[in-house]
N, C-alpha and C positions, 0 to 999 in steps of 0.2 A: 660440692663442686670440686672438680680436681683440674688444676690450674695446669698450664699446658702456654706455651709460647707461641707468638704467631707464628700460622703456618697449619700446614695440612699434616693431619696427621694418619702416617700411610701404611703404617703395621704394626699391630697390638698382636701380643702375644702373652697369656698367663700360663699358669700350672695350677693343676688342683691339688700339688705337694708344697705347694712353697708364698708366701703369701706376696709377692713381684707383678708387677707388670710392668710389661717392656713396651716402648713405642718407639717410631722414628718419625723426624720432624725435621725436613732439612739436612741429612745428612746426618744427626746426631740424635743420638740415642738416650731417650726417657727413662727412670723406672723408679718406679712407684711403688712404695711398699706399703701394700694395705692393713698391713698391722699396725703403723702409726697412723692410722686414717680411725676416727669414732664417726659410727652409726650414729644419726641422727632419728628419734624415734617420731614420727607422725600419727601413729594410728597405734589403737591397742585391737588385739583381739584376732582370730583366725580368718581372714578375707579367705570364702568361698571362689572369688573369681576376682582378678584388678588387671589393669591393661592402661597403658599411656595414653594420654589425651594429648598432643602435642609432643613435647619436647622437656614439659615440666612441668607436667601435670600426670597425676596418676587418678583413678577412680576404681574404687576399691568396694567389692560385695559382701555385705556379711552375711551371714545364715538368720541372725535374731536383732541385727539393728540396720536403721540406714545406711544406706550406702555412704559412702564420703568423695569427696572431691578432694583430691590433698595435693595442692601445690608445693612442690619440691624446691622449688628454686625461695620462695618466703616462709616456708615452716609450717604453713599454715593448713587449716581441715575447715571443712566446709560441709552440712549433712544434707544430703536430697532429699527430695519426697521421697517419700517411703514408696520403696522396687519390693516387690518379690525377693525373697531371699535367696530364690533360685534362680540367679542367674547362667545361661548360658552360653551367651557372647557379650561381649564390651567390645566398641573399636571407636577410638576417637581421632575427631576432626587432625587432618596437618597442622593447624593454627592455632588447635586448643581450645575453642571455644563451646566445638559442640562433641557431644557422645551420643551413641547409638547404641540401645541395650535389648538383648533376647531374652526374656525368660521361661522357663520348664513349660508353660504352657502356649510358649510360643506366639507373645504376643511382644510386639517391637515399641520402643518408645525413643524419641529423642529429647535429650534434654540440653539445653542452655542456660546459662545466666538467668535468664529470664521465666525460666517457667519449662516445663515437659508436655509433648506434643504425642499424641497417640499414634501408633503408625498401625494399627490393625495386627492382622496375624503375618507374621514373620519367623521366616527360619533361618533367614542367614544375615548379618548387614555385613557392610565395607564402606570406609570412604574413599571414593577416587577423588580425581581433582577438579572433574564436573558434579561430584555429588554424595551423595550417598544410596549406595547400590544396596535392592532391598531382594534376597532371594526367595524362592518358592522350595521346599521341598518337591512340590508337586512341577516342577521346571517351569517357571517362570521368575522373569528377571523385569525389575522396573528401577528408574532414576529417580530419586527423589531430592529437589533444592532444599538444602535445610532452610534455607530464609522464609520462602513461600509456600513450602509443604506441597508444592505443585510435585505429583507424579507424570512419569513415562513411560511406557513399557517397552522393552527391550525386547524381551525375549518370552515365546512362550512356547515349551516344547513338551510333549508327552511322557518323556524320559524322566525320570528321579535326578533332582539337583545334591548334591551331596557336600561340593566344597563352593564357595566364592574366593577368587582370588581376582587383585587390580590392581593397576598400575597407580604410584605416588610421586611420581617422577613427573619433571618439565614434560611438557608437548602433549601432543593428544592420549587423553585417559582410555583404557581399554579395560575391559572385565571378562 
């Protein structure tokens, strides 16, 4: 964690020559030099795919062992049921609690704390802040609650779906 004073912090600036980061906070100017900063080591081994689950949490794919759940902010690793080693897509929850996973064969799974929920054949996920947005290759777009695994369909169109993007921001969620 790199410690930082109250206050909004409203321009970060590095270099990939110099090992500095600049910020402003208030009028006054931060910087940080990541040379006297040590990596902290969580995980061994080459993660095939990892993607943030909140704010401090990461989850991370291997190619030959479980996935891991590794909290950033306590040190800690946590191993999943056993994913496909081919992961696709990772995207987790704003809150951290849940993820949403793609893999090579195209089949979606959510997991939490508590256990992994099948989501069928999936090609794209996202979370908004109504949900978790499940895409079609074949164009179609459905909501799904992670609490109650209730779907919705949004959208179902002839056309090839290719990217999902949504909104994480306050006020009404859009995809």
């Amino acid at each position: 964690m790199v410690p930082t004073p109250d206050g909004q912090l409203q321009v970060v600036e590095a270099s990939t020559k110099a090992p500095y980061v600049v910020g402003f906070i208030a009028n006054r100017m931060l910087v940080w030099n990541l040379a006297e900063m040590l990596p902290r080591r969580l995980a061994d081994g080459d993660a095939t795919l990892e993607a943030f689950i909140g704010n401090d949490a990461v989850l991370a794919a291997y190619p030959d062992a479980p996935a891991a759940w590794l909290d950033l902010a306590a040190g800690t690793s946590r191993s999943l049921p056993v994913l496909p080693g081919a992961l696709i897509s990772i995207d987790g929850s704003p809150d951290g609690r849940t993820v949403c996973v793609v893999d090579a064969s195209h089949h979606g799974s959510l997991i939490t704390a508590a256990g992994t929920a099948d989501l069928g054949v999936v090609d794209l996920c996202s979370f908004t802040t109504a949900g978790v947005a499940l895409g079609s290759s074949s164009g179609s777009i459905q909501l799904v609650d992670p609490t109650t695994k209730q779907r919705r369909p949004l959208l179902s169109r002839t056309t090839r779906l290719v990217h999902l993007t949504v909104s994480h921001g306050p006020g009404k969620a859009w995809i």
